[in-house]
Structure formats: structure tokens, C-alpha cells
C-alpha positions as CSV (number, residue, x, y, z in Angstrom):
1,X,116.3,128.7,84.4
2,X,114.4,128.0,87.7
3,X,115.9,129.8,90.8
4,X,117.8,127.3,93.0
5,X,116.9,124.7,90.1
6,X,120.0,122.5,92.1
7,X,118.0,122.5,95.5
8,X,114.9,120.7,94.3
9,X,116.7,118.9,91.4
10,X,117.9,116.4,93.9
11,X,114.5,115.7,96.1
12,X,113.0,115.5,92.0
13,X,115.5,112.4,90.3
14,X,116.4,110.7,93.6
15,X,114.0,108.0,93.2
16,X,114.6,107.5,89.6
17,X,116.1,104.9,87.2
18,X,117.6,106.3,84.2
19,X,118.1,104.1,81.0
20,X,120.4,106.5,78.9
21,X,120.2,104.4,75.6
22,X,122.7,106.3,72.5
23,X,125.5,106.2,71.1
24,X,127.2,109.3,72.7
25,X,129.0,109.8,75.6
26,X,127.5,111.3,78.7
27,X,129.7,110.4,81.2
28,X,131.1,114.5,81.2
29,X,127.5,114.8,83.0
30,X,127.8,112.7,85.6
31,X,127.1,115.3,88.4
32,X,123.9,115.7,86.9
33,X,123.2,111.8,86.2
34,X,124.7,110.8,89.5
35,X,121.7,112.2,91.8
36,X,119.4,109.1,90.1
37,X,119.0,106.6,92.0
38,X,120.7,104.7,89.1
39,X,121.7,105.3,85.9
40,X,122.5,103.3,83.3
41,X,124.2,104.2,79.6
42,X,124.1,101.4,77.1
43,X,125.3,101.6,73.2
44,X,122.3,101.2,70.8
45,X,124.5,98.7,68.9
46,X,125.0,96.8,72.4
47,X,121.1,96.7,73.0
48,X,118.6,95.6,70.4
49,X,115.1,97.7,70.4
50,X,113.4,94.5,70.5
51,X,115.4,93.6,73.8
52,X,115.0,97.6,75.1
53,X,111.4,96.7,76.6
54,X,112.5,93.6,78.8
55,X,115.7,95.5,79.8
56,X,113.5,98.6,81.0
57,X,111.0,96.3,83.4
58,X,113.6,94.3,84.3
59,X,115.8,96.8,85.7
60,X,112.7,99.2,86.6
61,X,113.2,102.0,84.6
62,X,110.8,104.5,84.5
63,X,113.5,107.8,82.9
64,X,114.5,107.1,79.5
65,X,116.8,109.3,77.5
66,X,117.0,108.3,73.7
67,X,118.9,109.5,70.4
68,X,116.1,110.7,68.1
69,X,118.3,109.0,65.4
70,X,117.5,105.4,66.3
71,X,114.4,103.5,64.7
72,X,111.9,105.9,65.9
73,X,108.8,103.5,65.1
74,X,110.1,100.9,66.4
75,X,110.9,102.9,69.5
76,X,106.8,103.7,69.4
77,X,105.6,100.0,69.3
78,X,108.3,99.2,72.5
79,X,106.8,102.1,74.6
80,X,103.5,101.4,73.6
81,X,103.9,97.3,74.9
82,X,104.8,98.9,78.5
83,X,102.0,98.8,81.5
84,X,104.4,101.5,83.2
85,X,104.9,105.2,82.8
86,X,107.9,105.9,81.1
87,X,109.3,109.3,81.3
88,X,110.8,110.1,78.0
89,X,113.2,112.7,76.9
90,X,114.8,112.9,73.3
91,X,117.8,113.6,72.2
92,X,118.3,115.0,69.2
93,X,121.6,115.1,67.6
94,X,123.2,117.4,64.9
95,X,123.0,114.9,62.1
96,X,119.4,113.9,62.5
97,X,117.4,114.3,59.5
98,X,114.3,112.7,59.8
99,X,112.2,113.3,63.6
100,X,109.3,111.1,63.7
101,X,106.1,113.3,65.0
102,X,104.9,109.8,67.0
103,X,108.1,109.7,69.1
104,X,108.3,113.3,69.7
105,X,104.7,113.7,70.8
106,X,105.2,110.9,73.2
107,X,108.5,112.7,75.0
108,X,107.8,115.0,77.3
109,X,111.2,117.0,77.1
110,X,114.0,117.4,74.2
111,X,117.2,118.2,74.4
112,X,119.9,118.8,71.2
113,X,123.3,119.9,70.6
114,X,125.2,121.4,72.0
115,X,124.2,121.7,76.1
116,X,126.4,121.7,79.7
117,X,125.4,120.1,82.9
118,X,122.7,122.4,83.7
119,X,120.6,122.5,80.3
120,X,120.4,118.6,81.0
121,X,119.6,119.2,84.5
122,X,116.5,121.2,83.9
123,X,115.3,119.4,80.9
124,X,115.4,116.1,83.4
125,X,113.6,118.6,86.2
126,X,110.7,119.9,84.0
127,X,110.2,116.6,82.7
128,X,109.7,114.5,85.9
129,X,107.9,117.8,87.9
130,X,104.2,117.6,86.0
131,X,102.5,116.7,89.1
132,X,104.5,119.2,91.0
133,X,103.4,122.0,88.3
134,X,99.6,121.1,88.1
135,X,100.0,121.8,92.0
136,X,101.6,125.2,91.9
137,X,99.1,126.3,89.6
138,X,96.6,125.1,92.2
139,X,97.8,126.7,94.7
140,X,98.2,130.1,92.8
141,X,94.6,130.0,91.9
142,X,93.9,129.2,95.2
143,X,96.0,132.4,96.4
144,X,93.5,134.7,93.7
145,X,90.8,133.7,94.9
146,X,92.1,134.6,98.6
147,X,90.1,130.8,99.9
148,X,90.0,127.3,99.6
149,X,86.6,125.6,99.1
150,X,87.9,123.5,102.0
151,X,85.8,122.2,105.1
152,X,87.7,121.0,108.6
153,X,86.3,118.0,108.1
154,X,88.3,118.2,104.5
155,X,91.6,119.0,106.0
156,X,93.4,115.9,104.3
157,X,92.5,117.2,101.0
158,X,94.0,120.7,102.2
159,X,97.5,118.8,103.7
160,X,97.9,116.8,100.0
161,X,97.5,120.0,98.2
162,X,100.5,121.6,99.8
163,X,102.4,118.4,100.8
164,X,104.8,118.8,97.6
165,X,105.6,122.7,98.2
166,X,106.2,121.8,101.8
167,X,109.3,119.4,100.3
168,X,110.3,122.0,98.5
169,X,110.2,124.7,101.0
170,X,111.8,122.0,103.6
171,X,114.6,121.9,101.6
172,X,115.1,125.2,101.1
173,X,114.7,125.5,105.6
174,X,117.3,123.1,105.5
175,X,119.9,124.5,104.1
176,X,118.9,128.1,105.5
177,X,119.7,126.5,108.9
178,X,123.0,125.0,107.4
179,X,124.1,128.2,106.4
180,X,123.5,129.8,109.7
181,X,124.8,127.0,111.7
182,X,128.1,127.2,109.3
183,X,128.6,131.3,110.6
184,X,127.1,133.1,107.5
185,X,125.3,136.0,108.2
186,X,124.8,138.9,106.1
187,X,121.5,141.3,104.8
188,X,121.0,139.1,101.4
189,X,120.4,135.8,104.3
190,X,118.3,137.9,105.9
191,X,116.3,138.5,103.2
192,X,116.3,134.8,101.8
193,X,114.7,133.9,105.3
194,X,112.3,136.4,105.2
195,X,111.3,135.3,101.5
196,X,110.8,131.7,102.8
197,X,109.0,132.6,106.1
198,X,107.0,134.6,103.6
199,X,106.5,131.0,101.8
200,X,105.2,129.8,104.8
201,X,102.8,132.0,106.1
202,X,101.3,131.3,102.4
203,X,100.2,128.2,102.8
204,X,99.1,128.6,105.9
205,X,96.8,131.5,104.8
206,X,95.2,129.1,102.4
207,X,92.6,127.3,105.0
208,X,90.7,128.6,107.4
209,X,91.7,126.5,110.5
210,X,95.2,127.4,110.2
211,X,95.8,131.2,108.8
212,X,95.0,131.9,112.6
213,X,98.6,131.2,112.5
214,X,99.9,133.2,109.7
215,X,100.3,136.3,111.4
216,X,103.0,134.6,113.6
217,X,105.2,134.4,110.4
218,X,104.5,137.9,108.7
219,X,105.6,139.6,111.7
220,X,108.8,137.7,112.1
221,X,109.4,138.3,108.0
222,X,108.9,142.0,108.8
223,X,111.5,142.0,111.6
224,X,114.3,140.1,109.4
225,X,113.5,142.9,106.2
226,X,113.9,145.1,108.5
227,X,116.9,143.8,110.6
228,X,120.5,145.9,110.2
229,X,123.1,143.6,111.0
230,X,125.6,146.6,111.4
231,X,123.4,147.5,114.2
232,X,123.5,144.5,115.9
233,X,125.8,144.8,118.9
234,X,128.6,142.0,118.5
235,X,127.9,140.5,121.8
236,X,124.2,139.9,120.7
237,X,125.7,138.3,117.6
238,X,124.8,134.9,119.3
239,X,121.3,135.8,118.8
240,X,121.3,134.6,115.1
241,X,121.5,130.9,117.0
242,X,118.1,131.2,118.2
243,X,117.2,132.3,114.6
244,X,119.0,129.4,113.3
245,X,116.5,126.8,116.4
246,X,113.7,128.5,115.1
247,X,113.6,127.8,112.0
248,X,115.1,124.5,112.6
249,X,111.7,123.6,114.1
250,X,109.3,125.3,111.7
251,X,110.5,123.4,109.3
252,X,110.4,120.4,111.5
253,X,106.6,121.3,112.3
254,X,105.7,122.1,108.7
255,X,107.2,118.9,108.1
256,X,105.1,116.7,110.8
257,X,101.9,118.5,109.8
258,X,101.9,118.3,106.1
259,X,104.0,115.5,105.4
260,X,104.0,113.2,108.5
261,X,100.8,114.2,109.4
262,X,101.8,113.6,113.2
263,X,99.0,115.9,114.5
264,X,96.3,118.2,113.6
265,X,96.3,120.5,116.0
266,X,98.0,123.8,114.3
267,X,97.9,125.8,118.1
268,X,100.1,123.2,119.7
269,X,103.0,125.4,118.7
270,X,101.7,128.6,118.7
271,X,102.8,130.0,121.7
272,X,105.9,128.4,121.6
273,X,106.8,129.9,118.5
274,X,106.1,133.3,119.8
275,X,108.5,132.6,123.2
276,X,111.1,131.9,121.0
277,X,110.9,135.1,118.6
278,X,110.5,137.5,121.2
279,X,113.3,135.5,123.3
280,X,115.7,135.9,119.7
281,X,114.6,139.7,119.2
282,X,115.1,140.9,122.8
283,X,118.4,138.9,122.5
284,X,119.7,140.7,119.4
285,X,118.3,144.2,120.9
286,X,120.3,143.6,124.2
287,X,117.3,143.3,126.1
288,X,117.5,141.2,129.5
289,X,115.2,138.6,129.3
290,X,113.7,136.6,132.7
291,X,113.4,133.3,130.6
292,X,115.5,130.7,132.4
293,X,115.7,128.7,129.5
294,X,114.5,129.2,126.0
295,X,112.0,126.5,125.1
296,X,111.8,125.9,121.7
297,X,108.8,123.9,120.4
């Protein structure tokens, strides 16, 4: 299973509607189904086939989960009548004797007895994340070859390469900052942060006008690997806040650049960003600082 397959599970099915069309009962997975933007189950004997096609544009489905046991031509000729993209997954049941190679070359997952909550889950993940693939793969290639063939004048190609892992890594800021804000602290944290400060300083490697930045994050990865929390005097404890601010507003930078593109200036933050570390690590070491007030970016 993917690692932290729940964090992007949500960002991946939130804008979908599911069409759950079988005969069994899926309602024990409704804390996987209930993070669609709507899901619907309907009885094959409630819901012709040759009604299934109006019924999917009418209520704009574009997931489709189906018993392999149904009329699996007839199935074929509906989806082939459809203008839209239909994400397809099968499901194929302990009594089925007779899989039609048409239907199951069309589906893009398949899932069969017997499963929980999170097989489902990251059948509907892989499935609906082939764009989202096609760009990790870019972007490892990219990372080999230590470049991207990418002018300044090319920088939008550059940002729409990396806006999808800058989702996922926002998420994954998010709830970093969540968990600091909430009071836990302990080395595995540390390390998490570290990881995704490490996730950061990737992409930023990967174009010439901004890896001028990159070493900002390396060094402030270092300094959490290397971090002892037992050493940490308890009235410097409050230094973790600062931790928590910065990377409230890296991820609301990476965010504005990437995503928003608000700006194109990558320096507008730069020495900001430093401030703010060296405020947080001369905080933690009990160090007096002559920084009225920490400005954070």
C-alpha cells in the first residue's frame, strides 16, 4: 500500500461522482465512498443497462464501479455511446464465471472478494491518479538526469510539471503544522519534517532559476535530523512554534508559486525565510536574539 495512502486519497476523489451500479451492499464502506463528492448505489434490477447511459450524464458521473456479472457487452456498447471519460473499476464477484476480455480491458482497476475499506480505497486511488503517475515518473527522470530542459522564459511549463506534487506535498505541510500546533513533538516528527523539507528542496532543485533557493531547505533538513529533543532546554520548548510559522508559510509560498501562481519572483522570500530559521534555532539553543519581532514571510 502507498504510504499515507489516506492523506492524498481525499485531495484524489473529492471532485468525483460515483455511480456504484450492483447488486451488493457497500454501505459497510462508506468512510471510503463518503469522501466523493457524491456517491450513488443503485440495484441492477432497479436500473436497466439501456437506461445506465442517460443516468450517468445526467447525474455527471464520471467513477463507475460495476459487478463483472452483469451483461458485460452490453455494458461495452453503453460506455462506448459516452463523449465523457468514464473511470471504470470492476467488480468481480465469487460466483462469476464468465469475464468478458472487452469490459475488463476497458476498466482501469479490479477489485474481487473478499476486501476492507482500504483495498477499496487504493483501488479507487490508483485508478483516478494516471495523470498524477505519468508526472512522478517525469519528475524522477527529471531528478537522473540532475536538469530540466527548461528556459526562464519556459517557467509555466516548469510550475505545471510540479503543480500536482506541490498538492500533495501541501497536504502533507498541512497537517505537519496541525500536529505541531496540537502539542506533538517527538524525534519520529522531526524526521517526517525533515523528509518533506527534503521534498521541497527537490523540486526546487529541478530548474535553474530557483535551485538558488534549495540550499535554504537542505540546511534546515540537516538541523531537524540532527535535532535531540531531550536536549532542548524546556523553556526553549516554545521554539517548536516558530518551526510550526515556518512551515506554515512555506507551504503557503509553495502554494502561491506553483499553484496560484501569485508571483514569479522565487528571492521575494529568501531572506525572510532565513530570519526566521536562524530566529527558531537560536531560540531552541537559548541564544538571545536582538530581533524585536520575528517576521515571518
Amino acid at each position: 500500500m502507498i504510504h499515507n495512502l489516506k492523506e492524498y486519497y481525499t485531495y484524489s476523489v473529492k471532485d468525483k461522482n460515483l455511480l456504484i451500479y450492483s447488486n451488493n451492499d457497500f454501505s459497510k464502506y462508506d468512510t471510503t465512498l463518503n469522501e466523493f463528492h457524491s456517491h450513488r448505489s443503485i440495484n441492477i434490477t432497479q436500473l436497466s443497462i439501456d437506461k445506465l447511459g442517460a443516468y450517468i450524464v445526467t447525474h455527471s458521473i464520471d467513477t463507475l464501479l460495476i459487478d463483472l456479472t452483469v451483461d458485460a457487452k452490453n455494458i461495452c456498447d453503453v460506455l462506448d455511446t459516452l463523449n465523457q471519460k468514464i473511470n471504470l473499476i470492476l467488480y468481480l464477484r465469487m460466483d462469476c464465471e464468465e469475464p468478458y476480455p472487452k469490459l475488463i480491458n476497458m476498466c482501469e482497476a479490479i477489485i474481487a472478494e473478499p476486501f476492507n475499506d482500504d483495498v477499496l480505497m487504493y483501488k479507487f486511488f490508483t485508478m483516478l491518479n494516471y495523470s498524477c503517475a505519468i508526472g512522478a515518473m517525469n519528475n524522477s527522470a527529471s531528478s537522473m538526469s540532475n536538469s530540466l530542459d527548461i528556459d526562464k522564459e519556459n517557467l509555466e511549463d516548469y510550475l505545471d510539471t510540479y503543480e500536482g506534487q506541490i498538492l500533495f506535498l501541501s497536504e502533507k505541510l498541512q497537517d505537519t503544522v496541525a500536529k505541531l500546533d496540537s502539542g506533538e513533538l517527538n524525534d519520529e516528527l522531526l524526521q517526517q519534517i525533515a523528509i518533506e523539507i527534503d521534498e521541497v528542496a527537490s523540486v526546487f532543485s529541478n530548474h535553474y532559476y530557483t535551485k538558488k533557493v534549495t540550499p535554504i531547505f537542505i540546511e534546515l533538513s540537516n538541523y531537524l535530523k540532527k535535532l535531540d529533543i531531550k536536549q532542548i532546554n524546556i523553556k526553549d520548548i516554545e521554539g517548536f512554534e516558530y518551526l510550526s510559522r515556518i512551515i506554515e508559510d512555506i507551504n503557503l509560498y509553495v502554494v502561491e508559486y506553483f499553484v496560484d501562481r501569485v508571483f514569479t519572483d522565487v528571492y521575494v522570500f529568501e531572506d525572510s525565510l532565513k530570519n526566521s530559521i536562524q530566529f527558531m534555532q537560536d531560540r531552541l539553543s537559548d541564544k538571545e536574539d536582538d530581533l524585536s519581532e520575528l517576521e515571518f514571510f
